[in-house]
MIVEX-194147 format. One record per residue: x, z, y of N, C-alpha, C, O, CB in turn; residue in three letters. Coordinates in steps of 0.2 Angstrom, whole numbers, plus 5000, padded with zeros to 4 digits. Each point is the difference from the previous one (the first is absolute). Glycine has a CB too. Layout:
// residues N
XZYXZYXZYXZYXZYALA
...
// end
This chain:
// residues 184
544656005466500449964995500350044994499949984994500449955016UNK
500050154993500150024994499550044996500250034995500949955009UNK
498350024999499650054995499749934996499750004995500050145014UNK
500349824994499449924997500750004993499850024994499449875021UNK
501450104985500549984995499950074993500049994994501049945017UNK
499050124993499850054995499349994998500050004994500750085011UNK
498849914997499150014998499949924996499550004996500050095018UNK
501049854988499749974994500550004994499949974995499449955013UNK
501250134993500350014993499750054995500149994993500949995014UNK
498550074995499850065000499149944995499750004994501250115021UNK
499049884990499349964998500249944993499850014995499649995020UNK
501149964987500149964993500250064994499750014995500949875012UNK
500050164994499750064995499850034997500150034995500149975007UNK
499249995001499450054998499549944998499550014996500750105014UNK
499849834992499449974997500349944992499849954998499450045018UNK
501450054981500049984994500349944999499949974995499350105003UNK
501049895007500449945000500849985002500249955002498650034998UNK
501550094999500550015005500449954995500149955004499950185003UNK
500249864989500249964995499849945000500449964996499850125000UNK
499349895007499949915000500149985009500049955003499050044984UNK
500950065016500150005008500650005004500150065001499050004998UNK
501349915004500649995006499650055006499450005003501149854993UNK
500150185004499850035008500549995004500650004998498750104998UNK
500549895009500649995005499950035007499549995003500749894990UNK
500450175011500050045004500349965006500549975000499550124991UNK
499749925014500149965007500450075004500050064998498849835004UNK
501650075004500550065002500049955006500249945000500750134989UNK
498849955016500149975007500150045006499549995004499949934992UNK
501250115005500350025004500650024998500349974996498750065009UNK
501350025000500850004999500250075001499950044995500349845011UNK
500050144998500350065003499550045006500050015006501149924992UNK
498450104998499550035002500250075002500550024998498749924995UNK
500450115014500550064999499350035000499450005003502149995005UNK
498650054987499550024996499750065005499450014999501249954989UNK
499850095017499850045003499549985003499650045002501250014998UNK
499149885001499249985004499450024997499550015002501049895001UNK
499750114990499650004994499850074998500450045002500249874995UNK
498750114999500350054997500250024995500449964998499250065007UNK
500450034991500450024992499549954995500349964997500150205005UNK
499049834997499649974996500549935000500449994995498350085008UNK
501349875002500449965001500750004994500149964996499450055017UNK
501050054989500850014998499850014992500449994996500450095016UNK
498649944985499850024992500149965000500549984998498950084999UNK
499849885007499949944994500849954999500349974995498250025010UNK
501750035002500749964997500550004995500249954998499650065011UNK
500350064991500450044995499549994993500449994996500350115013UNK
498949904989499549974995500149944999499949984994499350095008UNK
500949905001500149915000500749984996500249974995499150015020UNK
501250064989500549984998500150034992500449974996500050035018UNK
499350064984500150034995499649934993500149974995499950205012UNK
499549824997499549944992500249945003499649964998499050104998UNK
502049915010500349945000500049964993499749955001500950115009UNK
499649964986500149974995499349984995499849954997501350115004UNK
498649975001499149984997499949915001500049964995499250185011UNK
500749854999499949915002500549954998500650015001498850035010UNK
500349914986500449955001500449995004500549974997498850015000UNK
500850025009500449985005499750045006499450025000500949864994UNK
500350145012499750015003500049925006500149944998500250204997UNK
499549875009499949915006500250065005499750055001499149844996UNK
501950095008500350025005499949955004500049954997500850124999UNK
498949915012500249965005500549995004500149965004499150054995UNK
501250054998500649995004500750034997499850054996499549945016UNK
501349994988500550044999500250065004500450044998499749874997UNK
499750085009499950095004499650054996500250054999499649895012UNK
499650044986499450044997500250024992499950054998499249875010UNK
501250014989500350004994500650074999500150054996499749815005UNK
500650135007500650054999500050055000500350044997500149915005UNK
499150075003499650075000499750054993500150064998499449875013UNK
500150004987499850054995500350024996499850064997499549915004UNK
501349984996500450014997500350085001499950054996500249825004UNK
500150125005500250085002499650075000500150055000500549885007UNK
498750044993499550045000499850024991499650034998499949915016UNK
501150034982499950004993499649964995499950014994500350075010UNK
499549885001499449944996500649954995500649994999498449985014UNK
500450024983500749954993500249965004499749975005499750014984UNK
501450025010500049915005500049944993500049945002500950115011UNK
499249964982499949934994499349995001499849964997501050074994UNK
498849995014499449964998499749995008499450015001500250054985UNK
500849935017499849965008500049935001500649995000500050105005UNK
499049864997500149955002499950015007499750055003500049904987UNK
500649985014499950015006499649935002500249954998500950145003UNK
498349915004499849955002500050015005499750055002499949924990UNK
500849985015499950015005499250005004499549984998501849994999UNK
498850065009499349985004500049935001500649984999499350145007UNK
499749854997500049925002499449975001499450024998501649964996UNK
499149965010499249985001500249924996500649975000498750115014UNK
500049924983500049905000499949965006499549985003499950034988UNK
501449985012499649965004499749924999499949975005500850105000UNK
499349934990499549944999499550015002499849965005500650014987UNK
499250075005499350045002499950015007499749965004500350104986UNK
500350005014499950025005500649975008500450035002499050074989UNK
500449845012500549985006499350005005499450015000501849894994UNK
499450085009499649995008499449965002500049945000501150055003UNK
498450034997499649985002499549975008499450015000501050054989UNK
499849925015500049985005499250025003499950055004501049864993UNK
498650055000499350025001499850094999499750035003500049834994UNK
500650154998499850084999500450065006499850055003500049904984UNK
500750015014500350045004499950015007500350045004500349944989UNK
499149975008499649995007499350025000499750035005501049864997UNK
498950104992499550044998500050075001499550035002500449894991UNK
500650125005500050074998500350035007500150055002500149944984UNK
500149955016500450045007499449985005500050045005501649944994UNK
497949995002499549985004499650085000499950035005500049824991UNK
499950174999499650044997500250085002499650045002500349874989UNK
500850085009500450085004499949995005499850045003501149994992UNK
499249915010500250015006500949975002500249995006498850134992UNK
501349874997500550005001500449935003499849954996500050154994UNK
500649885013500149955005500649964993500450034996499250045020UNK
500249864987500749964996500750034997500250004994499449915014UNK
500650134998500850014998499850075003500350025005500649864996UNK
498850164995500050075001500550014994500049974995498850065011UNK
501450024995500750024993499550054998499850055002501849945002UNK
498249984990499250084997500850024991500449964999497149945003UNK
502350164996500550024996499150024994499550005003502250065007UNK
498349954987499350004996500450044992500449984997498949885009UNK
500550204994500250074995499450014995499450035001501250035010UNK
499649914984499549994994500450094993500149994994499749795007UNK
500350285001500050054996499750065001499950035005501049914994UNK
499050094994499750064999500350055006500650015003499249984984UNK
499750055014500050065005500650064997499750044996498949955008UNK
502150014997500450044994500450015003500349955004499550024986UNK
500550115010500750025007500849944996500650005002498950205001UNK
500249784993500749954998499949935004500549975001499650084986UNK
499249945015500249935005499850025006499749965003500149944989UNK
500450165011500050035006499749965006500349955003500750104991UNK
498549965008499649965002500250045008500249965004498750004984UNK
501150095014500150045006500749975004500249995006499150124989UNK
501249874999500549985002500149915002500449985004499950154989UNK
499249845003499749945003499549985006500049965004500250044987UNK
499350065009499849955007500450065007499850005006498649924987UNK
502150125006500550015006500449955001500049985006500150124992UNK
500349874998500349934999499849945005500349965003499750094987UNK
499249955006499549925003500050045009500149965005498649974981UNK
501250125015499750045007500749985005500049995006499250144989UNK
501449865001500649975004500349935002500549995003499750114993UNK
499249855000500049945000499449975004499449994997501350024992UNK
499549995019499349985000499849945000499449995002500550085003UNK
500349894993499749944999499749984993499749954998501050025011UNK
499450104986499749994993499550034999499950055002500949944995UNK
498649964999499450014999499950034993500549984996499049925013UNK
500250144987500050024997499250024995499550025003501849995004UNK
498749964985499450014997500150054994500349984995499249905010UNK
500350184995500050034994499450014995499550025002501350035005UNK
499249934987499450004995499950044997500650035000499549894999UNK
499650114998499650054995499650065006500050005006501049994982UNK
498550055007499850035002500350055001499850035005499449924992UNK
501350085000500550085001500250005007499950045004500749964983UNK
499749955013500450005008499650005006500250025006500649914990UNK
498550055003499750005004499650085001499750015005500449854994UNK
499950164997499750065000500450055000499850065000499449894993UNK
501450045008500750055003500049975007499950055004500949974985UNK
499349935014499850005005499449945005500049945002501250124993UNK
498350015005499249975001500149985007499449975001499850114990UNK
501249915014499749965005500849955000500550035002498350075007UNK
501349834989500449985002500149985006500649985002499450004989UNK
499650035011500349955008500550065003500350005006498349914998UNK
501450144992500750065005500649955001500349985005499650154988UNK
500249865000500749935000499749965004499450014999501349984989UNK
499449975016500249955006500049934995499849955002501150135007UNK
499449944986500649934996499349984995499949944998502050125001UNK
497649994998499649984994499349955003499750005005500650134988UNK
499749825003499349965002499950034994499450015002500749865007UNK
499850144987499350024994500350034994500649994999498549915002UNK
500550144996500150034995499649974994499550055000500950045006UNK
499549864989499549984995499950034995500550024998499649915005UNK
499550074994499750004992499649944999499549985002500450144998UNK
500549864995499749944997499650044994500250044996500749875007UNK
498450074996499850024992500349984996500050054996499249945006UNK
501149964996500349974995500649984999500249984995498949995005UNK
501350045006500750015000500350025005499650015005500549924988UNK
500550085006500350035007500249945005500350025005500250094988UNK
499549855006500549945003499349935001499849954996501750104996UNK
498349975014499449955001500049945001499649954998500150115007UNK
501249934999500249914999500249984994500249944999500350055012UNK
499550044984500249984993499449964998500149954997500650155001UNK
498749945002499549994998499349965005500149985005500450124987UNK
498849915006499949955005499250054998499549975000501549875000UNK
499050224999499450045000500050025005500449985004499650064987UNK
499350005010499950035006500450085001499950044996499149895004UNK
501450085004500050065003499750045002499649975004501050004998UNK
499250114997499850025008500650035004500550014996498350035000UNK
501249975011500450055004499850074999499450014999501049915009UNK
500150124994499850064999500250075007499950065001500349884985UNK
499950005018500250045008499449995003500050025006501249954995UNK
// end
């Protein structure tokens, strides 16, 4: 996020239309503790906050994220905030699919499944989740992407995981109506 806000500020710069172009800088997280991180990370940051003022605007998702950076020295005259949200017009309940996708796992009517659609990153602390699911046993649990699964290559250690996917085409297979492969 923050090397992409710098690299297309850097590229509109440089290709001579910084002056008919809006750039606008996305900020989606909050209170990161950077020691997860290393020094390259704390630059681009501290770089970010110094050419804050370059973009149009920045786009915060949260006021958490907003206040942070504020503190972190980012402009704050040029923060909008748009929260996270889904359409639920677009995406409800779907009856046949859900019976479809749960057919397909294995997973029974009223199994409580919890389904973890995020990047492999010590900020959504994935070790400290499935200890968690390991103490719920009646929770079934599906993690997607390929990172997680490739940190941890035999799921069936957790008890609580029925699959780990990769969709080709997105992360979120009941959203869409492509083919998956599995990857367990």
């Amino acid at each position: 996020m923050y090397h992409a806000n710098l690299a297309v500020s850097v590229a509109v710069a440089l290709s001579g239309r910084h002056r008919q172009t809006k750039v606008y800088w996305g900020i989606r997280c909050s209170n990161m503790d950077l020691s997860d991180y290393g020094l390259a990370l704390w630059l681009v940051i501290r770089l970010g906050a110094w050419g804050s003022r370059w973009p149009a605007a920045i786009v915060a998702n949260s006021t958490a994220g907003r206040d942070v950076h504020h503190a972190l020295g980012y402009a704050a005259r040029r923060f909008l905030l748009i929260d996270n949200g889904v359409d639920v017009g677009r995406f409800q309940p779907n009856p046949h699919d859900r019976a479809e996708i749960r057919a397909e796992l294995g997973l029974a009517e009223d199994d409580f499944v919890i389904a973890v659609a995020a990047r492999y990153d010590p900020m959504k602390d994935y070790p400290t989740l499935l200890a968690a699911l390991e103490q719920i046993p009646a929770a079934r649990a599906i993690i997607m992407g390929a990172e997680p699964l490739r940190r941890y290559r035999n799921p069936h250690n957790y008890g609580c995981l029925v699959d780990m996917i990769t969709c080709r085409a997105c992360w979120a297979p009941w959203m869409c109506r492509c083919r998956h492969r599995r990857m367990a």
